[in-house]
C-alpha positions as CSV (number, residue, x, y, z in Angstrom):
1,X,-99.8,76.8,50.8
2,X,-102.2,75.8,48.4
3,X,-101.1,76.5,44.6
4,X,-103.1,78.9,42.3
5,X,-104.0,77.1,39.4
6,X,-102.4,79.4,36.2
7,X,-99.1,78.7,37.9
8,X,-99.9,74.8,36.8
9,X,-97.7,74.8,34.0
10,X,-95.1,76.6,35.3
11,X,-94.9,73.8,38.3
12,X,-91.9,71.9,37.6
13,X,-93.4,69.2,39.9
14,X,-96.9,68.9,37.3
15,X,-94.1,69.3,34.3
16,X,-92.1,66.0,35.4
17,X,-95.4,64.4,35.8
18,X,-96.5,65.3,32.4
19,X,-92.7,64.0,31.0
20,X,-93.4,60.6,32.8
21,X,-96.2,59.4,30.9
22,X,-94.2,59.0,27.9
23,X,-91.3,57.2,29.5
24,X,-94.1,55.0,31.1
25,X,-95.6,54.1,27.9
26,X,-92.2,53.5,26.4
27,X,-91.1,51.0,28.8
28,X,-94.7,49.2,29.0
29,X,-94.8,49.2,24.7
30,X,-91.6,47.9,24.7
31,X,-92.3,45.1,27.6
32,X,-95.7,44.2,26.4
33,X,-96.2,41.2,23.7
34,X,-98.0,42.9,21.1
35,X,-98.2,39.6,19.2
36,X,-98.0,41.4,15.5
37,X,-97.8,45.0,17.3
38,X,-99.8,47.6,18.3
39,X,-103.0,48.3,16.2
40,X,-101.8,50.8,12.8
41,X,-105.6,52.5,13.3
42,X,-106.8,55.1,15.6
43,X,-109.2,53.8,18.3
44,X,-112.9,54.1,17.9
45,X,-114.3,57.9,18.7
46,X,-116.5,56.4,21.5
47,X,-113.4,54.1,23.0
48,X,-111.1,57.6,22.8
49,X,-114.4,59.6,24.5
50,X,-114.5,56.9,27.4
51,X,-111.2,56.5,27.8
52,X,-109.4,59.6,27.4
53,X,-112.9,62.1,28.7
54,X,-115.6,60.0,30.6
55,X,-113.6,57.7,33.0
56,X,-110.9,60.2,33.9
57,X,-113.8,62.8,35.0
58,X,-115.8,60.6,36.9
59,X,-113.4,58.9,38.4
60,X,-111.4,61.9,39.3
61,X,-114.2,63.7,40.9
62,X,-115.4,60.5,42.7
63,X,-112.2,59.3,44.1
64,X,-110.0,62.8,44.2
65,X,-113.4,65.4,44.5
66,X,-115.1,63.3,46.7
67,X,-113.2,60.7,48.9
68,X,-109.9,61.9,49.5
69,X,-111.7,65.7,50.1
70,X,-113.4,63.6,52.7
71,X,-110.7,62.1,54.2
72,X,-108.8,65.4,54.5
73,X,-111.3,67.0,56.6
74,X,-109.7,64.9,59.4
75,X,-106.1,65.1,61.2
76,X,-105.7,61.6,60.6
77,X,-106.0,61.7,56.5
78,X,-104.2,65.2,56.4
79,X,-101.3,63.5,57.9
80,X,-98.5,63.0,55.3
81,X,-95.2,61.1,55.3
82,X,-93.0,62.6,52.1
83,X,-95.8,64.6,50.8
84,X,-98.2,62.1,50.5
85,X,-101.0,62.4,52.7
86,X,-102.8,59.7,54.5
87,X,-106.0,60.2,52.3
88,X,-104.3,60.0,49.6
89,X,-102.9,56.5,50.2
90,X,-106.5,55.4,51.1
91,X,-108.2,57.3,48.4
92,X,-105.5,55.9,45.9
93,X,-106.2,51.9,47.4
94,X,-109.7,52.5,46.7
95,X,-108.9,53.4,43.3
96,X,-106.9,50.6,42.3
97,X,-109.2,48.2,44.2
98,X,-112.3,50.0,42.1
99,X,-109.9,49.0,38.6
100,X,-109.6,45.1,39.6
101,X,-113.9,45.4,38.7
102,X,-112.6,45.7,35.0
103,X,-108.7,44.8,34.6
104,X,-106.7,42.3,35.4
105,X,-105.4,42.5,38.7
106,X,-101.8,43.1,38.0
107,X,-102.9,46.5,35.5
108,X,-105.3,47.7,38.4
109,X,-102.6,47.5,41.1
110,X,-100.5,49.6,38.8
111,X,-103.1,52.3,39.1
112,X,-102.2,52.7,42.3
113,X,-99.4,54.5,41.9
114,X,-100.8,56.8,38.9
115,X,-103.6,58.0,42.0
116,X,-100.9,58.4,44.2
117,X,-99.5,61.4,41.4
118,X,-102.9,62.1,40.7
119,X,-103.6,62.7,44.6
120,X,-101.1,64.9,45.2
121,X,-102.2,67.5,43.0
122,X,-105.7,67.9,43.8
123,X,-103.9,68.4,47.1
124,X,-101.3,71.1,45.6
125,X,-103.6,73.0,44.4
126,X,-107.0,71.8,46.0
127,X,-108.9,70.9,43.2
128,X,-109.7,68.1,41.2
129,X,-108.4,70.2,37.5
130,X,-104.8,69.4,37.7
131,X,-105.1,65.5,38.5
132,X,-107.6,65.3,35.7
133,X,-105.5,66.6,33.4
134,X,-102.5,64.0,34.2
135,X,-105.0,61.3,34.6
136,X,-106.4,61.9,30.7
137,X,-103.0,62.6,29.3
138,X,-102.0,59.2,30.7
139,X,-104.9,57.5,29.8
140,X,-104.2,58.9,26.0
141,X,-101.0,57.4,26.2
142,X,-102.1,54.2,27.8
143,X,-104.6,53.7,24.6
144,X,-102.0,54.7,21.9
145,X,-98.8,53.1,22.6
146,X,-100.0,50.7,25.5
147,X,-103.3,48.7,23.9
């Protein structure tokens, strides 16, 4: 059954995956070589816009809104192991494939996973709202305590 969006923050499931960005962040600050450390400025407005806005929106409704919708339309991508559907996996390979065009290849292989969290809530609640929320958040993070 397919979620109503106001009960979003009431989700424990949505809640966790709000908690994890921080612990994320934490672990990759603390394992990433910041040479002198992290930058003591705030980014620039259009590098925050991009980053934390324009990318999540795009890619969200390109990948989540338009390819794993696709793929769901069919028994095989609405098959699921463990929640996950089969359109998700794909729609998730896709996006961490489309990330190797501007990262290096081990930070857009971690995206997979990120999709995979992102994926599943479009699915919850079919629509794209909830996994472009989690995907900006961590992207917020990513830029503050990651960069």
């Amino acid at each position: 059954m397919k979620r109503p969006l106001w009960s979003l923050l009431r989700d424990w499931q949505f809640n966790l995956a709000l908690c994890a960005g921080p612990l994320v962040w934490a672990v990759l600050a603390f394992v990433i070589d910041h040479g002198d450390g992290p930058a003591a400025s705030w980014p620039a407005p259009l590098l925050l816009f991009q980053v934390v806005l324009l990318y999540p929106v795009l890619e969200e409704f390109a990948f989540r809104g338009t390819v794993q919708s696709f793929l769901l339309n069919y028994s095989a991508g609405a098959a699921n192991r463990f929640g996950i559907t089969i359109a998700n996996v794909v729609t998730s390979v896709l996006f961490a494939a489309a990330h190797l065009l501007y990262q290096p290849a081990l930070w857009a292989l971690a995206t997979f996973f990120p999709s995979l969290i992102f994926g599943y809530f479009r699915e919850r609640y079919d629509q794209v709202l909830p996994g472009l929320l989690l995907h900006s958040w961590y992207n917020l993070g990513f830029l503050f305590f990651v960069m």
